[in-house]
C-alpha positions as CSV (number, residue, x, y, z in Angstrom):
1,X,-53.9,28.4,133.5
2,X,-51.2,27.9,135.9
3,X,-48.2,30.0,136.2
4,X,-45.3,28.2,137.4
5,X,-42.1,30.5,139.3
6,X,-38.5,28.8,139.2
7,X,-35.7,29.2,141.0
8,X,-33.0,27.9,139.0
9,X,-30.3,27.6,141.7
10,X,-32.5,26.2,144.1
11,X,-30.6,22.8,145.3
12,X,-27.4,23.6,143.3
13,X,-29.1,23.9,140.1
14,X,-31.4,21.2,140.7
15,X,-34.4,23.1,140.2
16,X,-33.4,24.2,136.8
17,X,-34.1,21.1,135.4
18,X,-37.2,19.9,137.7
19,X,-38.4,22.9,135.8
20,X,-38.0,21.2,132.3
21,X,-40.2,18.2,133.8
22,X,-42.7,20.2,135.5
23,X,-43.4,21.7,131.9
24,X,-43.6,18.3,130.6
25,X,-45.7,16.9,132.9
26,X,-48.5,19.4,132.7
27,X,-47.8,19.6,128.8
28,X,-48.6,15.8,129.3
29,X,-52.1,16.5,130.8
30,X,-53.1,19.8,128.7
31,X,-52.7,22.3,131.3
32,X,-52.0,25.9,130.1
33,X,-48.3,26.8,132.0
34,X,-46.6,29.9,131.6
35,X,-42.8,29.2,133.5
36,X,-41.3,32.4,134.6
37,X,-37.6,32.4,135.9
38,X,-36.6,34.2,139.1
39,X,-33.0,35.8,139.3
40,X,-33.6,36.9,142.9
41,X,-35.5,36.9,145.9
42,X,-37.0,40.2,145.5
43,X,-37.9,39.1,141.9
44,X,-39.2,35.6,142.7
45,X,-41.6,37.9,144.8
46,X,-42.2,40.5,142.1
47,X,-43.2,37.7,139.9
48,X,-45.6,35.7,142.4
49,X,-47.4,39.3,143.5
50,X,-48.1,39.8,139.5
51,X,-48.7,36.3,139.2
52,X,-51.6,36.3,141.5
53,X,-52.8,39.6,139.8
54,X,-54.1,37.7,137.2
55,X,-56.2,35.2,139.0
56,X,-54.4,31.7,137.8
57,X,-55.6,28.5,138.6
58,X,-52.8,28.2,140.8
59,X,-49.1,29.3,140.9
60,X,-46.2,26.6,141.5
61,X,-43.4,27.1,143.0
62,X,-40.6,25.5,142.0
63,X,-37.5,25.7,144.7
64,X,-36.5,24.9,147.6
65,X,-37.7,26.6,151.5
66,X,-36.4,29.8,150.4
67,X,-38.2,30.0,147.2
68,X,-41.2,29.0,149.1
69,X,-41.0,31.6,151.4
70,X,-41.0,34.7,148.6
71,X,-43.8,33.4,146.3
72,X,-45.8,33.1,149.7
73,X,-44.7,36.8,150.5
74,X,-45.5,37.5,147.0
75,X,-49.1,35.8,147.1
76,X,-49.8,37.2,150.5
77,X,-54.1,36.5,151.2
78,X,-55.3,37.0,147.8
79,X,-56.5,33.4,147.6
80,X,-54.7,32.1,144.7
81,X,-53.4,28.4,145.2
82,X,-50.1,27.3,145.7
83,X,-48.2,24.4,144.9
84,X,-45.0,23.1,145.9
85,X,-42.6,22.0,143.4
86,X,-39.6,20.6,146.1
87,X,-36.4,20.5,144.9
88,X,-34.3,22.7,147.4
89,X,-31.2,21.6,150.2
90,X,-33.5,20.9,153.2
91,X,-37.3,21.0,151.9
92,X,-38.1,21.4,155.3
93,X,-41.7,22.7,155.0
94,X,-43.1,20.1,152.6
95,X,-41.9,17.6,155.3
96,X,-45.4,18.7,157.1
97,X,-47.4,18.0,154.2
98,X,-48.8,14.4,152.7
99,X,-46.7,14.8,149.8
100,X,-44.0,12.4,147.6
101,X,-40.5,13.1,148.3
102,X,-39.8,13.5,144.5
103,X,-40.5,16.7,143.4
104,X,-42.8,15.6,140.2
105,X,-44.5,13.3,142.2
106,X,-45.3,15.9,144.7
107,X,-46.9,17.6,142.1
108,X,-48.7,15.1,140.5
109,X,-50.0,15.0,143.6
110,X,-51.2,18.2,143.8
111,X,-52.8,18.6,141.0
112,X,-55.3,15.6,141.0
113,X,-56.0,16.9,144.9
114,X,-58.9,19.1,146.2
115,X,-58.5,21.9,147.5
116,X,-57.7,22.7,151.2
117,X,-56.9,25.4,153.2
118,X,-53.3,26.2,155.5
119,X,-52.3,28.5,158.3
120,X,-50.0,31.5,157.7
121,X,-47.7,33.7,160.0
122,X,-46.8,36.9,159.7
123,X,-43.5,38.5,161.7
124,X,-44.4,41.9,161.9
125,X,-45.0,42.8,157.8
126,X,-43.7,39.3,156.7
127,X,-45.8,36.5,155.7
128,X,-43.7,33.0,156.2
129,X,-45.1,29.4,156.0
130,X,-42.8,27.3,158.5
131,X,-41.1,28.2,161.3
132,X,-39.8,31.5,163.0
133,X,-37.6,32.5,165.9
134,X,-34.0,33.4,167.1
135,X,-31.3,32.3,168.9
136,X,-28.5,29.5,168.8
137,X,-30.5,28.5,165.5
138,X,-29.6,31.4,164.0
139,X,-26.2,31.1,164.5
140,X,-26.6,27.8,162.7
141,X,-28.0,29.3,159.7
142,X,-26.0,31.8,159.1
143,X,-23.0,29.2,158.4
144,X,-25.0,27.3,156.7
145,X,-24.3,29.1,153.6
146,X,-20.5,27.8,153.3
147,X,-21.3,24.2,153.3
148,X,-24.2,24.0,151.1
149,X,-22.4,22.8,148.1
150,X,-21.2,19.6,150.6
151,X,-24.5,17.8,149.9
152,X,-28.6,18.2,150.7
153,X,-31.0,17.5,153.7
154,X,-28.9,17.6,157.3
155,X,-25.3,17.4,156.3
156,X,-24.5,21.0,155.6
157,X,-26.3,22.1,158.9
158,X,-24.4,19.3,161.2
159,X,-21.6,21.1,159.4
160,X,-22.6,24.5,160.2
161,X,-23.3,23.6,163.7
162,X,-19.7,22.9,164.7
163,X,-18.6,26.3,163.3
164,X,-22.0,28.2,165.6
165,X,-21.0,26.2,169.0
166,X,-17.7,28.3,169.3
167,X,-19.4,31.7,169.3
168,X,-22.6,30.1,171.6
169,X,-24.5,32.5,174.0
170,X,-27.9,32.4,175.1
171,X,-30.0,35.1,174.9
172,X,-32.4,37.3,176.6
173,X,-35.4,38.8,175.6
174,X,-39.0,40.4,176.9
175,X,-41.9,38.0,175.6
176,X,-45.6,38.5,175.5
177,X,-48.4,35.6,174.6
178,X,-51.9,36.7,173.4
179,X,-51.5,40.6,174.7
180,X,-50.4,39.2,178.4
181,X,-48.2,41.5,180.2
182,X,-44.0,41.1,179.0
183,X,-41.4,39.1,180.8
184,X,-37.9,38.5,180.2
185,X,-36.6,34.8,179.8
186,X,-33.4,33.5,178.6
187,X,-33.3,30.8,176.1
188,X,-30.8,29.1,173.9
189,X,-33.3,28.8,170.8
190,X,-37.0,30.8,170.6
191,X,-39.4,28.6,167.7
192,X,-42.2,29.9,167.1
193,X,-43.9,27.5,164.8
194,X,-46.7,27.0,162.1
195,X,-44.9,23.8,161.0
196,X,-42.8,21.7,162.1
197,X,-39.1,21.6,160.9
198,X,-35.7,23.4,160.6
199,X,-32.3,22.3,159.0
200,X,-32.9,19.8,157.1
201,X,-35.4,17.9,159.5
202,X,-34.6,18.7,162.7
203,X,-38.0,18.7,165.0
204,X,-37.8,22.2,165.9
205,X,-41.5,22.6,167.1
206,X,-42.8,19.2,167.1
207,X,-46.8,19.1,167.3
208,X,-47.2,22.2,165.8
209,X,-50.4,21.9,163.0
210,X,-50.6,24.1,160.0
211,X,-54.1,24.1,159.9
212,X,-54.9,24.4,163.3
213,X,-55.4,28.2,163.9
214,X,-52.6,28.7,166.9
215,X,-48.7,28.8,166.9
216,X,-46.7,26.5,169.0
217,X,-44.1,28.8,170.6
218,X,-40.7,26.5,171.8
219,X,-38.2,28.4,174.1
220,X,-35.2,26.0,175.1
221,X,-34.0,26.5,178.0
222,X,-30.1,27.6,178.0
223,X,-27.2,24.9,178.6
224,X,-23.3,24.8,179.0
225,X,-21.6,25.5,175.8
226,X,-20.3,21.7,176.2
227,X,-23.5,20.8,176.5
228,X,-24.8,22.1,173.0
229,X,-24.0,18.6,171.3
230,X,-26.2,16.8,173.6
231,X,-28.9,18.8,173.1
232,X,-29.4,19.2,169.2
233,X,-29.3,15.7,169.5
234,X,-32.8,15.5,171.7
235,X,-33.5,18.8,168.8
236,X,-33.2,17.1,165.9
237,X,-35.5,14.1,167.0
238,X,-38.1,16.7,168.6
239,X,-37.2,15.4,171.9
240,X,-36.5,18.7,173.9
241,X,-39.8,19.3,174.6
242,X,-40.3,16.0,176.6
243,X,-37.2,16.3,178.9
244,X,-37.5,19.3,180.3
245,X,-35.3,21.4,178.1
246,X,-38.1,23.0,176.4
247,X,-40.9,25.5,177.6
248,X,-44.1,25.1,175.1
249,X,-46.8,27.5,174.4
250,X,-49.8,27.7,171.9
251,X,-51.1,31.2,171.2
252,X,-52.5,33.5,167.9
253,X,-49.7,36.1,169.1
254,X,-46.3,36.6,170.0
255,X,-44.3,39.3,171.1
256,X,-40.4,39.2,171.1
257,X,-38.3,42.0,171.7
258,X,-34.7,42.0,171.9
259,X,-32.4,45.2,170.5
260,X,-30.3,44.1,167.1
261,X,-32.4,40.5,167.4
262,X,-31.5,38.4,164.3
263,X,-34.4,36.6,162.9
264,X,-35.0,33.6,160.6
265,X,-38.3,33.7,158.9
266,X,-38.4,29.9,156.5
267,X,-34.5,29.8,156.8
268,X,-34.3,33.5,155.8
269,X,-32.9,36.3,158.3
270,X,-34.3,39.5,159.2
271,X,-32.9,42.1,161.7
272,X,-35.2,43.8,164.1
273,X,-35.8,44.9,167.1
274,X,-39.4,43.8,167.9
275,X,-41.0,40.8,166.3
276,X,-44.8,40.7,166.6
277,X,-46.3,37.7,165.1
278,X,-49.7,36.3,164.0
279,X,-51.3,33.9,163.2
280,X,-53.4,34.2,160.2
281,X,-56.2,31.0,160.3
282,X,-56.6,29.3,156.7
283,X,-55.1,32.4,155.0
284,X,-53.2,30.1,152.2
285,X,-55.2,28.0,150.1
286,X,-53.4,25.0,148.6
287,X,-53.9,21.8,146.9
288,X,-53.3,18.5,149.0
289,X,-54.4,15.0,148.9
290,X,-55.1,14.2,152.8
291,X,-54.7,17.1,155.8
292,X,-51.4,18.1,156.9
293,X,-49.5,15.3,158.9
């Protein structure tokens, strides 16, 4: 049996009625489904963490990158596969996975696949699939909320980004790789990635492997307020790390701490003041048809 979570305002309702063809598809093959409706975050994580109390075959996740994130959180490492139903605004972590655009195909996908096994961070007691960090980026997503009925994939965060480059800063912060001793850098953006992909599709930490056992850590370098423009043009094609505007690091952990530091975890923010990460080697199993690309 398969228990299947739904967010039914993931991608402005979409989701809602993906949902009604995701019960018809695996009504179609004779799979057992039970299809529970989140109202929240906390309960789409309520529901996932009872979910993989009963041992299913799997549980699906039907959403967007958000939705993603609090089944995972839910799930944690107890082993119980999860597939990805995406139907959200920027389905930015599926975009590192060998999987259909189209959110049924995607899981058609899935289910006639073996299984395999993913990487999975964890920000101090937070599990997330995708990418992590601070900065500029954050700025980005926090007005990203206001122009997500404007359309899906990188229009509302182009959008957002305008209203972010007025209040631009860099930041500082004390860093440590792999238990190495701290030092302070300044940055305009801090990645620190299991995948790949921010916004909508913008290359954040390109290179980074979710099966490969390390994080890539990406700290751009700061630039000119004017100069912001230019450079999420080299972001969003990945291209900051071959110019010189980037610093990259592999590691299994990373320290950042930075007093009333905004964090997104999967497009989600958390405030802290330290941010100690791992890197937790095959701790999500999944079902995919090749590797991760």
């Amino acid at each position: 049996m398969y228990i299947a979570i739904v967010n039914p305002v993931s991608g402005q309702g979409r989701a809602l009625g993906v949902s009604k063809e995701v019960e018809t598809e695996l009504s179609r093959r004779g799979i057992e489904c039970r299809m529970l409706r989140a109202e929240s975050p906390e309960d789409t994580r309520r529901l996932a963490r009872e979910a993989a109390a009963q041992s299913p075959e799997g549980v699906i996740a039907v959403g967007g990158d958000g939705s993603f994130f609090d089944v995972a959180n839910g799930i944690g490492v107890s082993g119980v596969p999860l597939l990805f139903v995406p139907c959200g605004t920027g389905n930015d972590f599926v975009k590192c996975l060998p999987l259909p655009k189209d959110p049924i195909e995607a899981l058609r996908a899935q289910l006639d696949a073996p299984e395999a096994r993913l990487d999975l961070g964890r920000m101090n007691d937070t599990y997330f699939l995708n990418v992590s960090g601070t900065g500029f980026d954050v700025d980005v997503l926090r007005c990203v909320d206001r122009h997500k009925d404007r359309g899906g994939g990188l229009k509302p965060y182009l959008l957002a980004l305008k209203d972010a480059i007025r209040d631009y800063r860099p930041a500082e912060a004390a860093v440590s790789f792999d238990g190495e001793p701290e030092r302070r850098v300044r940055f305009a953006i801090c990645s620190v990635g299991n995948g790949r992909c921010i916004g909508g599709g913008m290359k954040a930490v390109p290179g980074a492997e979710l099966d490969d056992g390390l994080f890539d850590v990406v700290t751009v370098a700061p630039v000119p307020k004017l100069l912001i423009p230019i450079l999420i043009i080299f972001y969003i094609a990945g291209l900051h790390v071959r110019f010189g505007l980037a610093h990259r690091r592999r590691c299994r952990r990373f320290t950042l701490k930075r007093e009333n530091m905004t964090v997104n975890l999967d497009g989600e923010l958390r405030e802290t003041d330290v941010a100690n990460y791992e890197l937790l080697p095959h701790a999500l199993r999944v079902k995919l048809p090749h590797p991760p690309l």
